[in-house]
Steps between C-alpha positions, in 0.01 A plus 500: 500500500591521119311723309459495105313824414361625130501883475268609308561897432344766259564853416165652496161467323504606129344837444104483469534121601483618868175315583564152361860518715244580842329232400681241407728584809225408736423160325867420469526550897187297544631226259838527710280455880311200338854328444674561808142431699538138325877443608591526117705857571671578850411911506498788282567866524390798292756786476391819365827713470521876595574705158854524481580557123591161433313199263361287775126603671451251650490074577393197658727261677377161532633215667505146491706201469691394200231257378191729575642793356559290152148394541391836562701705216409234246109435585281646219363741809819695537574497129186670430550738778877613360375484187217705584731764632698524177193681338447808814823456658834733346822268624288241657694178533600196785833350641590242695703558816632403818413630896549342824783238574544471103699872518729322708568218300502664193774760623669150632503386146641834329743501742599161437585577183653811470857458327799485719 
């Protein structure tokens, strides 16, 4: 199966904005099981990341297909919700990506056309 994916990855909550991050990670999950439980999302997974002196706490990876992850990262919803983030969030921000059978075909394509 392809998989398009949209990581969306944070360092940790600003200082003294602890609380709003709890919260607004709990709705964000629920927000996230109300999509996939209507066939708008495939799955998502929280990651909370062991300390390891780097910039990155943390993220969700959420898949869908091409067309419903558009949807998804353009609806007003998820705008709010990143934008949301900005304002308790320190490096807070969301990529698009590739899993599944699309690793292959991506490494097909760089391969492709690598100079010889």
């Amino acid at each position: 199966m392809s998989t398009n994916l949209a990581f969306f990855a944070w360092n940790r909550s600003i200082p003294g904005r602890e609380q709003l991050s709890a919260e607004h990670f709990k709705e964000f999950l629920g927000y996230l099981a109300g999509e996939q439980q209507s066939g708008r999302i495939q799955s998502f997974e929280p990651v909370f990341l062991d300390s390891h002196g780097g910039d990155l706490g943390g993220f969700v990876l959420i898949r869908a297909d091409n067309a419903k992850l558009d949807a998804l990262m353009s609806s007003p919803a998820f705008v709010r919700h990143r934008t949301r983030a900005l304002l308790h969030l320190e490096g807070s921000g969301c990529v698009r990506g590739a899993g599944g059978d699309l690793v292959q075909e991506r490494m097909k394509l760089w391969t492709e056309l690598l100079p010889r």
